[in-house]
N, CA, C and O atoms as a Tinker XYZ file with bonds, in Angstrom:
   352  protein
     1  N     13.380000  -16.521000   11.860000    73     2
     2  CA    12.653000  -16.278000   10.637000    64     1     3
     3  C     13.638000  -16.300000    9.472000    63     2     4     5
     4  O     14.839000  -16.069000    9.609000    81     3
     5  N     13.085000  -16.574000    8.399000    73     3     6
     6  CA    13.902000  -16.914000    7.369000    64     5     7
     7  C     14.122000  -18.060000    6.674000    63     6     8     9
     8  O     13.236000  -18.422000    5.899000    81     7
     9  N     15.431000  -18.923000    6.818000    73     7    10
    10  CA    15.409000  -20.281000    6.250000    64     9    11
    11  C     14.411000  -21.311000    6.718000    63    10    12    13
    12  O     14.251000  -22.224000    5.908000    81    11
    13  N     13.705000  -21.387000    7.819000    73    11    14
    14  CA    13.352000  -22.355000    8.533000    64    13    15
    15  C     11.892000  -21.685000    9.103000    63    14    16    17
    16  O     10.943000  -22.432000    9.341000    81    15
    17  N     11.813000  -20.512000    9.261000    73    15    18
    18  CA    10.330000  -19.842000    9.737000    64    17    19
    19  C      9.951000  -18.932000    8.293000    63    18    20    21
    20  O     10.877000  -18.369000    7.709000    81    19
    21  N      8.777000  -18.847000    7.855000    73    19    22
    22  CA     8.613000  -18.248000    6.966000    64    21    23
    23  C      8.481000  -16.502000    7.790000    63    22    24    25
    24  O      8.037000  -16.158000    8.885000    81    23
    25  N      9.151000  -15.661000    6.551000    73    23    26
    26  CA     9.244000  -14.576000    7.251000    64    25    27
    27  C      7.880000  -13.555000    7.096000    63    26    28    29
    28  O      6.874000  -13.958000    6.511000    81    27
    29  N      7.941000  -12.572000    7.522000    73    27    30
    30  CA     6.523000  -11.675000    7.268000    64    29    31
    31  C      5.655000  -11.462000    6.154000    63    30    32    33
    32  O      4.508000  -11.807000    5.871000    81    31
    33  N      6.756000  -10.635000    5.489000    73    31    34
    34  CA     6.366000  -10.836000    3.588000    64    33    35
    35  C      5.921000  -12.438000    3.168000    63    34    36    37
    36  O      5.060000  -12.695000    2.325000    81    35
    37  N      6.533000  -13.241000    3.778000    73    35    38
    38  CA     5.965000  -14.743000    3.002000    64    37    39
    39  C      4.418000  -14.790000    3.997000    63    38    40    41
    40  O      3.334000  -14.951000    3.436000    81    39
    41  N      4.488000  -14.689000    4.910000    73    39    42
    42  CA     3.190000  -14.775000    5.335000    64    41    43
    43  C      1.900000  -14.070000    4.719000    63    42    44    45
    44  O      0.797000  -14.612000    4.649000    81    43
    45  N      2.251000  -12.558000    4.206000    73    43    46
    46  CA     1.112000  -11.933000    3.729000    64    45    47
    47  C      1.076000  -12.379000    2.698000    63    46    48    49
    48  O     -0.059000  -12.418000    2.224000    81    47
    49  N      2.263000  -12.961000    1.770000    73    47    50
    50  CA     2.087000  -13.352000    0.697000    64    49    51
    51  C      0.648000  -14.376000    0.400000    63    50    52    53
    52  O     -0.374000  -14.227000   -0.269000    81    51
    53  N      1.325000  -15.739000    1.503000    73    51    54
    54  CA     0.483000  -16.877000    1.916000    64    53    55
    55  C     -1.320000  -16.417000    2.032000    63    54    56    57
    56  O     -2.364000  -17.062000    1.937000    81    55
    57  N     -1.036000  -15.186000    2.246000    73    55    58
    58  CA    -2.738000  -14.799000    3.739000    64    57    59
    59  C     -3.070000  -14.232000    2.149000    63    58    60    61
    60  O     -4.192000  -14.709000    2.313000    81    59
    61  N     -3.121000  -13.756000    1.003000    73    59    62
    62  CA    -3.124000  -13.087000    0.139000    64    61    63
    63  C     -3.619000  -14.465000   -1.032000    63    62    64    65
    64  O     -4.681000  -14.742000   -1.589000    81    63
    65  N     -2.462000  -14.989000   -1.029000    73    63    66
    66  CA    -2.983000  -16.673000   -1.926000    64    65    67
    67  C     -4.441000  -17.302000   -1.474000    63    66    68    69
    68  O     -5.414000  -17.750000   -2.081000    81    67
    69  N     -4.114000  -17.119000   -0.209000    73    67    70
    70  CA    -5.311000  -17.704000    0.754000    64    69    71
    71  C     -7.049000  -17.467000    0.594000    63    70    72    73
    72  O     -8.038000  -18.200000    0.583000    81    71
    73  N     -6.763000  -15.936000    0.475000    73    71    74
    74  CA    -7.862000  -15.401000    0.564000    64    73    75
    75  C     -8.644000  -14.953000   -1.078000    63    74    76    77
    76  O     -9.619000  -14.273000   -1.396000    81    75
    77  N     -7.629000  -15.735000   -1.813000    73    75    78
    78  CA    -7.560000  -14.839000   -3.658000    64    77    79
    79  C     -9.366000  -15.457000   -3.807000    63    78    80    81
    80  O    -10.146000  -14.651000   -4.314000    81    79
    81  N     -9.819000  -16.549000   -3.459000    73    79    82
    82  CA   -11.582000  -17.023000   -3.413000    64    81    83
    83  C    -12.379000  -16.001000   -3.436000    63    82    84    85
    84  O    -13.131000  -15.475000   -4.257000    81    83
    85  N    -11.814000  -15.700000   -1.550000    73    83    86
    86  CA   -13.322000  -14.473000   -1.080000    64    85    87
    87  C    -12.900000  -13.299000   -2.137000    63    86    88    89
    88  O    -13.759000  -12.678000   -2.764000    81    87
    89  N    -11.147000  -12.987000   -2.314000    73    87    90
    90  CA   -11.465000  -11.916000   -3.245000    64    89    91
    91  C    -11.943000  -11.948000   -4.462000    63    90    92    93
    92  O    -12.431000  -10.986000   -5.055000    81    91
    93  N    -11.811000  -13.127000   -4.902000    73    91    94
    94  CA   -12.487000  -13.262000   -6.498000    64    93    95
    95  C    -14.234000  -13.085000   -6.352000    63    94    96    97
    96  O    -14.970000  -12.724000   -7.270000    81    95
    97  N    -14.481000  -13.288000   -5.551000    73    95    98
    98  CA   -15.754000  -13.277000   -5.193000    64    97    99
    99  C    -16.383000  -12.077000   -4.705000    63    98   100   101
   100  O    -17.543000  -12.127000   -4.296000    81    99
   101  N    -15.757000  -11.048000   -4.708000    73    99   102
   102  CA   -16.345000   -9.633000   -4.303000    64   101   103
   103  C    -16.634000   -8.854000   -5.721000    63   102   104   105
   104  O    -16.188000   -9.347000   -6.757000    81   103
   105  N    -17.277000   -7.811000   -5.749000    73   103   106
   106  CA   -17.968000   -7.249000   -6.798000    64   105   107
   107  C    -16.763000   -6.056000   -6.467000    63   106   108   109
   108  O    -16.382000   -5.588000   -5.395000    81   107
   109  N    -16.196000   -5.687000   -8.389000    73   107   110
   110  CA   -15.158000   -4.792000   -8.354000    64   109   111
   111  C    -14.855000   -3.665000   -7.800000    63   110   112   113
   112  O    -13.690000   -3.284000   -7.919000    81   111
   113  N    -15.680000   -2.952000   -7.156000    73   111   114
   114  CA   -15.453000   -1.925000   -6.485000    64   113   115
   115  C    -15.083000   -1.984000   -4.662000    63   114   116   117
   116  O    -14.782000   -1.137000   -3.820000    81   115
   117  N    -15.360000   -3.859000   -4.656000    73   115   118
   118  CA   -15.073000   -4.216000   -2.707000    64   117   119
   119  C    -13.941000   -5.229000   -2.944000    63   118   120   121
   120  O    -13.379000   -5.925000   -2.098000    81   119
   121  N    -13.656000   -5.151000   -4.675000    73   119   122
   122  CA   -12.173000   -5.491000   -4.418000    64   121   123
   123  C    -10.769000   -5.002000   -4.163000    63   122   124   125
   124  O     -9.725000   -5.346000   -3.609000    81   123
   125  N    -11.555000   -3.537000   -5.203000    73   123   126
   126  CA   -10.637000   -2.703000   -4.939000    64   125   127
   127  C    -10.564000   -2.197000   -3.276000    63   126   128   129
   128  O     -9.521000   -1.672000   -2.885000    81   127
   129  N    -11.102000   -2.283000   -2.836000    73   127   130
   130  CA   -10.939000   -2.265000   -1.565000    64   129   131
   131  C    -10.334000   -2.958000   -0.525000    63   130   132   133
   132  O     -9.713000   -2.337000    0.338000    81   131
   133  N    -10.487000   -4.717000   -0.487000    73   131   134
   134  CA   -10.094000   -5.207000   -0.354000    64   133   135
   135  C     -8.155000   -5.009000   -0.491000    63   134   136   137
   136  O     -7.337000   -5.168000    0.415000    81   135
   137  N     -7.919000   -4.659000   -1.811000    73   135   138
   138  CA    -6.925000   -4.588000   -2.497000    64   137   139
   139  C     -6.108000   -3.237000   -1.436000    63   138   140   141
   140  O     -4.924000   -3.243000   -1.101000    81   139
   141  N     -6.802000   -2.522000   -1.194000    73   139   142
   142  CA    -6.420000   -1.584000   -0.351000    64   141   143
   143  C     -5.820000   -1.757000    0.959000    63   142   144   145
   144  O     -5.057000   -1.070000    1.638000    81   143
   145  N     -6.328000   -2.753000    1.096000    73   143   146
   146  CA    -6.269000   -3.095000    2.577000    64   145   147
   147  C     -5.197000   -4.196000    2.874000    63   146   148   149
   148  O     -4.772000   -4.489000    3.991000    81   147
   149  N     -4.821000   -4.772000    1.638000    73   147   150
   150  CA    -3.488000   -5.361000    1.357000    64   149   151
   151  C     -2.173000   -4.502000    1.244000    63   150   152   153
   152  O     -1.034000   -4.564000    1.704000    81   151
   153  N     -2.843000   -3.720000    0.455000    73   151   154
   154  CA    -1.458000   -2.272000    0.563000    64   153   155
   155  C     -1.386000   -1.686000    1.696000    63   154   156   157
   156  O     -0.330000   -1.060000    1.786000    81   155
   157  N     -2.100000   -1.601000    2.690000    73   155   158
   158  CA    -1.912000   -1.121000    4.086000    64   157   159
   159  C     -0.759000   -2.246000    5.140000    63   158   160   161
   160  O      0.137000   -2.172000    5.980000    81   159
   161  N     -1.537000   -3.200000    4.390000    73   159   162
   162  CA    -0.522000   -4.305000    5.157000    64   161   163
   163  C      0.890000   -4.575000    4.804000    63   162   164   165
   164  O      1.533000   -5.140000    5.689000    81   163
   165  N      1.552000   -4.278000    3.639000    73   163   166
   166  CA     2.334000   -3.922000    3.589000    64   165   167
   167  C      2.996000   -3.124000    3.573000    63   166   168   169
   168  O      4.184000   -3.415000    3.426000    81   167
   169  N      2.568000   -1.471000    3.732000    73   167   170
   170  CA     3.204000   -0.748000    4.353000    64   169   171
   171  C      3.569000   -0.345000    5.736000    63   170   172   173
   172  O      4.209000    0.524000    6.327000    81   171
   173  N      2.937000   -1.272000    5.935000    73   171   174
   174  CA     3.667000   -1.806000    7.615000    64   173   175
   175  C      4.224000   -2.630000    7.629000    63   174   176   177
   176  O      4.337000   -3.020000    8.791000    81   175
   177  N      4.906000   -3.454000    6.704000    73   175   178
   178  CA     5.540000   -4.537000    6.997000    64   177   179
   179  C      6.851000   -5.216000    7.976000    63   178   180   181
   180  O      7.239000   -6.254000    8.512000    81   179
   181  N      7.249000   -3.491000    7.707000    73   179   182
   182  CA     8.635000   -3.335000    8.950000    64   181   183
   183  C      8.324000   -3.735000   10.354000    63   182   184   185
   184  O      8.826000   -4.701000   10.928000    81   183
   185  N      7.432000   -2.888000   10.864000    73   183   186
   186  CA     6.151000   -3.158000   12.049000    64   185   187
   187  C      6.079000   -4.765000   12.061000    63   186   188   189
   188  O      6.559000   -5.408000   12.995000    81   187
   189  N      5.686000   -5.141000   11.376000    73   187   190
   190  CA     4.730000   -6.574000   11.762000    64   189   191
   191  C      6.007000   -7.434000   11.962000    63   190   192   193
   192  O      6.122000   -8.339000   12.788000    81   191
   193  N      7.415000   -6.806000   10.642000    73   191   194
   194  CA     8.378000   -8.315000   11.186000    64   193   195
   195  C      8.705000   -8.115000   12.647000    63   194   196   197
   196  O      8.754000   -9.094000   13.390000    81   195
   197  N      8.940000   -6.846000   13.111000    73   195   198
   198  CA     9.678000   -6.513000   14.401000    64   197   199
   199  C      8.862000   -7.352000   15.405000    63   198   200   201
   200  O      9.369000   -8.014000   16.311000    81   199
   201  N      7.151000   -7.222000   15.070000    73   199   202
   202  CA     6.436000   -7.991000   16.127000    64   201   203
   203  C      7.082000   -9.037000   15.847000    63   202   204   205
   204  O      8.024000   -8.985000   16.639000    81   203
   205  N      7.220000  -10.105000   15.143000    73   203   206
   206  CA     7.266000  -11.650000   15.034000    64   205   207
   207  C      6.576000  -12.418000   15.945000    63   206   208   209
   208  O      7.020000  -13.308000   16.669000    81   207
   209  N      5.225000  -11.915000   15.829000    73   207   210
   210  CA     4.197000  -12.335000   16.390000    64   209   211
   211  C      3.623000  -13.978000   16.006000    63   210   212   213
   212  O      3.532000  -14.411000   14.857000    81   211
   213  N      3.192000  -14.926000   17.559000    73   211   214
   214  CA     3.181000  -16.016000   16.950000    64   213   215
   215  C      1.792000  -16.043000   16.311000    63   214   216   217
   216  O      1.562000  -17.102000   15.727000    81   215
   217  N      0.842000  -15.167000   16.280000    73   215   218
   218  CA    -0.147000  -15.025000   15.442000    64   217   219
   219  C      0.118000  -14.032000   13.908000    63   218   220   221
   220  O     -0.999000  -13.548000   13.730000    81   219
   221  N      0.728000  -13.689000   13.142000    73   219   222
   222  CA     0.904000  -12.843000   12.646000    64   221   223
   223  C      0.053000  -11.976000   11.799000    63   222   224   225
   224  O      0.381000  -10.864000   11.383000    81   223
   225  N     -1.456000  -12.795000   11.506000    73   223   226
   226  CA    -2.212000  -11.971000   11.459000    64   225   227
   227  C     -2.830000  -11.207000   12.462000    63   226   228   229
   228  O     -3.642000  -10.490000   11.879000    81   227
   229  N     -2.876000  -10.915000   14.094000    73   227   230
   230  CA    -2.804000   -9.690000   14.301000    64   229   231
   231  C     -2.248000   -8.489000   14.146000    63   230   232   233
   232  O     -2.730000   -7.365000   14.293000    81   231
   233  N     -0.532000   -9.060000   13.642000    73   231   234
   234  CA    -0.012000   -7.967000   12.722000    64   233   235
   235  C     -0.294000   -7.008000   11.781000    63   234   236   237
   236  O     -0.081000   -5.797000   11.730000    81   235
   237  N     -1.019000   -8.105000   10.766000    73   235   238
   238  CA    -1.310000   -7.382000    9.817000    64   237   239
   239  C     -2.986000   -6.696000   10.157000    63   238   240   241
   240  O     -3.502000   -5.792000    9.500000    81   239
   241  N     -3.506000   -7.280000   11.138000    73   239   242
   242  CA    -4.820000   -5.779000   11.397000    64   241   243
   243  C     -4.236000   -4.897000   11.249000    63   242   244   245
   244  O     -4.222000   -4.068000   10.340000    81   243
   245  N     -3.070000   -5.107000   13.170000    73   243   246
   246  CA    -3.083000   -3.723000   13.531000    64   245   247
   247  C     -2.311000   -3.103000   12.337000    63   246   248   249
   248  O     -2.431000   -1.889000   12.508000    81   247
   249  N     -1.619000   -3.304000   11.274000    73   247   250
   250  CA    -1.292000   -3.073000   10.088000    64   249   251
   251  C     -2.329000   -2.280000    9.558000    63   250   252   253
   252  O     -1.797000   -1.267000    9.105000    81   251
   253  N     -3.755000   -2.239000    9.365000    73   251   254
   254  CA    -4.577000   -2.044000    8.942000    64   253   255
   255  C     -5.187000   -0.835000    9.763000    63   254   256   257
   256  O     -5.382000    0.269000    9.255000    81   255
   257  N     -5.400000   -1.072000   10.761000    73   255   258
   258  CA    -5.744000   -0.293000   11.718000    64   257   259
   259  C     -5.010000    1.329000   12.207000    63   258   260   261
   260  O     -5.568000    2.317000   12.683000    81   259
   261  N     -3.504000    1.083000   11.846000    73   259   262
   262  CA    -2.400000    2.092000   11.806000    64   261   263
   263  C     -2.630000    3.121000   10.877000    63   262   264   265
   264  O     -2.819000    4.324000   11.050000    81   263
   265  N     -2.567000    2.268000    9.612000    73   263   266
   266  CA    -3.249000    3.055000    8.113000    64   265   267
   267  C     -4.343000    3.915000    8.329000    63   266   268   269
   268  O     -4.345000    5.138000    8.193000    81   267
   269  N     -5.512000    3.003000    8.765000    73   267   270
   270  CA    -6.446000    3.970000    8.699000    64   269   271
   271  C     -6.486000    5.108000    9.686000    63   270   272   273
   272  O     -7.232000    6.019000    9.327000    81   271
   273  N     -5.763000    5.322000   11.048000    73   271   274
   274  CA    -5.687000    6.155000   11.433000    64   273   275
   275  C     -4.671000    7.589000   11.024000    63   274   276   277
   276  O     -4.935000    8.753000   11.325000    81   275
   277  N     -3.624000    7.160000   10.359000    73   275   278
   278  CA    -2.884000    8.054000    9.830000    64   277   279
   279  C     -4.131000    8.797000    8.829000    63   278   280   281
   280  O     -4.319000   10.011000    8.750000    81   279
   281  N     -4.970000    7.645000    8.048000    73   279   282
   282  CA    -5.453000    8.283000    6.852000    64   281   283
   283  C     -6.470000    9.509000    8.009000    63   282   284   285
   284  O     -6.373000   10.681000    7.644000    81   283
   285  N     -7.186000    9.316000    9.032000    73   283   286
   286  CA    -8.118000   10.289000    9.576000    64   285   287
   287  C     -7.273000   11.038000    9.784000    63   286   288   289
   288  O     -7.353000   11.911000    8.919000    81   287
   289  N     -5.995000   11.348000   10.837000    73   287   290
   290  CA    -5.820000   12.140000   11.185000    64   289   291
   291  C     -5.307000   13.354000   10.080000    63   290   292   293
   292  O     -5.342000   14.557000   10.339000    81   291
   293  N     -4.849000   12.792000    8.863000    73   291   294
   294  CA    -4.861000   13.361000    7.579000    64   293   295
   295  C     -5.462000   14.144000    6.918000    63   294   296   297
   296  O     -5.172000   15.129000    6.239000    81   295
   297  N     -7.119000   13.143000    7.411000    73   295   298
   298  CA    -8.035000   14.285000    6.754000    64   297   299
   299  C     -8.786000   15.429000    7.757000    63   298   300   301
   300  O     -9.329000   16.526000    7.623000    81   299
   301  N     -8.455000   14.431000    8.897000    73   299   302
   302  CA    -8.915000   16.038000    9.965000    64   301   303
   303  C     -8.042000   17.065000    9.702000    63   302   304   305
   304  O     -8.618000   18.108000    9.390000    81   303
   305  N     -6.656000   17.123000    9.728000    73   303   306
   306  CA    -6.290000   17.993000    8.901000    64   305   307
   307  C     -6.507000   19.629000    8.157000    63   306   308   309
   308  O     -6.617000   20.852000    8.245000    81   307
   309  N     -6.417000   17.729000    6.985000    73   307   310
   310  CA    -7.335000   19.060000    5.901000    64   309   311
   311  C     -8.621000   19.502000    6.006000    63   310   312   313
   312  O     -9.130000   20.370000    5.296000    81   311
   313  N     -9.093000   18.962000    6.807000    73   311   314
   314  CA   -10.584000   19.770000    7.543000    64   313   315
   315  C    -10.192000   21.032000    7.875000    63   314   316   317
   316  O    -10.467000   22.053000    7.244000    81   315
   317  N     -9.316000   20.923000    9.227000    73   315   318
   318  CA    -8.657000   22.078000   10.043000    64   317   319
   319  C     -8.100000   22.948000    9.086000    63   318   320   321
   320  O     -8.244000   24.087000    9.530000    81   319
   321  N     -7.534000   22.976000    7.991000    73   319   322
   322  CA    -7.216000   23.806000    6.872000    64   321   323
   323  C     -8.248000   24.640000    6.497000    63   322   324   325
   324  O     -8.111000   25.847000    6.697000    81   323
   325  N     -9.376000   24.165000    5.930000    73   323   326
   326  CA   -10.258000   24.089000    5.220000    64   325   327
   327  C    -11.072000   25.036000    6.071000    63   326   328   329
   328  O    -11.319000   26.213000    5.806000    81   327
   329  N    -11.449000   24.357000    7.121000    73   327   330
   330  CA   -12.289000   25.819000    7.972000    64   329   331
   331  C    -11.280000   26.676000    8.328000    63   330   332   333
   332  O    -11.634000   27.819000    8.614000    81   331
   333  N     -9.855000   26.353000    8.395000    73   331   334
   334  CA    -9.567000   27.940000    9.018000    64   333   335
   335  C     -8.882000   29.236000    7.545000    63   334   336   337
   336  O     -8.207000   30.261000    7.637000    81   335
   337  N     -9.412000   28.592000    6.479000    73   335   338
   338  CA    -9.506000   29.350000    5.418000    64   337   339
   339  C    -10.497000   30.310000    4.991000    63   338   340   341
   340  O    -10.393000   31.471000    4.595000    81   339
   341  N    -12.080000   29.080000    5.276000    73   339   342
   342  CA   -13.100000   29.268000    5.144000    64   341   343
   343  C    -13.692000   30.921000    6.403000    63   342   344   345
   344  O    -14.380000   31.917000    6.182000    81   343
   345  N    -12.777000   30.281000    7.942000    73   343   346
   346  CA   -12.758000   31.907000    8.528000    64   345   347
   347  C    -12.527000   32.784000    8.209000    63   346   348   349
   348  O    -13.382000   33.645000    8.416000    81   347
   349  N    -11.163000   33.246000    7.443000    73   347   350
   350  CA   -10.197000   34.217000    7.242000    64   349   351
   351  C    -10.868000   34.725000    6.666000    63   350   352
   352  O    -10.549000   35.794000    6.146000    81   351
Protein backbone atom coordinates (compact mmCIF):
# COMPACT_ATOMS: atom_id res chain seq x y z
CA UNK A 1 0.00 0.00 0.00
CA UNK A 2 1.09 3.29 -0.79
CA UNK A 3 3.03 4.21 -3.99
CA UNK A 4 1.49 1.57 -6.09
CA UNK A 5 -1.79 0.35 -3.95
CA UNK A 6 -3.93 3.10 -2.93
CA UNK A 7 -3.87 3.22 0.80
CA UNK A 8 -7.00 3.24 3.25
CA UNK A 9 -7.56 6.95 3.66
CA UNK A 10 -7.38 7.13 -0.31
CA UNK A 11 -9.94 4.57 -0.50
CA UNK A 12 -12.55 6.25 1.81
CA UNK A 13 -11.58 9.21 0.24
CA UNK A 14 -12.52 7.52 -3.34
CA UNK A 15 -15.89 5.63 -1.58
CA UNK A 16 -16.80 9.33 -0.34
CA UNK A 17 -16.24 11.05 -4.06
CA UNK A 18 -18.18 8.09 -5.14
CA UNK A 19 -21.07 8.27 -3.27
CA UNK A 20 -21.17 12.54 -3.13
CA UNK A 21 -24.77 11.74 -5.85
CA UNK A 22 -26.71 9.51 -3.35
CA UNK A 23 -25.44 12.06 -0.79
CA UNK A 24 -26.47 15.07 -2.62
CA UNK A 25 -29.59 13.49 -2.98
CA UNK A 26 -30.68 12.90 0.61
CA UNK A 27 -32.84 15.46 2.45
CA UNK A 28 -30.57 17.48 5.11
CA UNK A 29 -31.17 15.87 8.09
CA UNK A 30 -30.17 11.94 6.30
CA UNK A 31 -27.23 13.77 5.29
CA UNK A 32 -26.20 14.69 8.21
CA UNK A 33 -26.32 11.36 8.95
CA UNK A 34 -24.94 9.95 6.32
CA UNK A 35 -22.07 12.41 7.17
CA UNK A 36 -21.89 10.61 10.43
CA UNK A 37 -21.29 7.58 9.28
CA UNK A 38 -18.28 8.82 7.33
CA UNK A 39 -16.83 10.08 10.59
CA UNK A 40 -17.20 6.65 12.03
CA UNK A 41 -15.25 5.41 9.22
CA UNK A 42 -12.61 7.25 9.85
CA UNK A 43 -12.20 6.87 13.18
CA UNK A 44 -11.34 3.58 12.56
CA UNK A 45 -9.11 4.10 10.09
CA UNK A 46 -6.11 2.55 11.94
CA UNK A 47 -8.36 -0.73 12.08
CA UNK A 48 -9.25 -0.89 8.48
CA UNK A 49 -5.42 -0.16 7.25
CA UNK A 50 -4.19 -3.07 9.56
CA UNK A 51 -7.03 -5.20 7.81
CA UNK A 52 -5.72 -4.39 4.22
CA UNK A 53 -8.53 -6.07 3.23
CA UNK A 54 -8.91 -7.07 -0.48
CA UNK A 55 -12.46 -5.77 -0.16
CA UNK A 56 -11.97 -2.70 1.84
CA UNK A 57 -15.26 -1.71 2.11
CA UNK A 58 -15.99 -4.37 4.57
CA UNK A 59 -13.63 -2.39 6.51
CA UNK A 60 -15.21 0.43 6.58
CA UNK A 61 -18.80 -1.29 7.80
CA UNK A 62 -17.26 -3.06 10.31
CA UNK A 63 -15.85 0.57 10.84
CA UNK A 64 -19.33 1.52 11.24
CA UNK A 65 -20.55 -1.17 13.09
CA UNK A 66 -17.63 -0.74 15.94
CA UNK A 67 -18.88 2.94 16.36
CA UNK A 68 -22.13 2.17 16.85
CA UNK A 69 -21.53 -0.27 19.41
CA UNK A 70 -19.18 1.74 21.52
CA UNK A 71 -21.97 4.49 21.04
CA UNK A 72 -24.71 1.75 22.91
CA UNK A 73 -22.62 0.53 25.24
CA UNK A 74 -22.13 4.30 26.20
CA UNK A 75 -25.46 4.93 26.55
CA UNK A 76 -26.37 1.84 28.48
CA UNK A 77 -24.17 3.31 30.68
CA UNK A 78 -25.58 6.29 31.25
CA UNK A 79 -28.77 4.45 31.64
CA UNK A 80 -27.06 2.35 34.47
CA UNK A 81 -26.14 5.79 36.04
CA UNK A 82 -29.30 7.19 35.69
CA UNK A 83 -31.37 4.44 37.38
CA UNK A 84 -28.95 3.85 39.98
CA UNK A 85 -29.37 7.56 40.99
CA UNK A 86 -32.92 7.50 40.35
CA UNK A 87 -32.75 4.43 43.36
CA UNK A 88 -30.68 6.15 45.87
Amino acid sequence: MGRTNPTYRDTIRKFETDWKLYRDALRRHEKEDFDKLLIKIHAQSMAGHAQNALRPELSMFMSILVENEKEIRELEARIGQMNQSKSQ
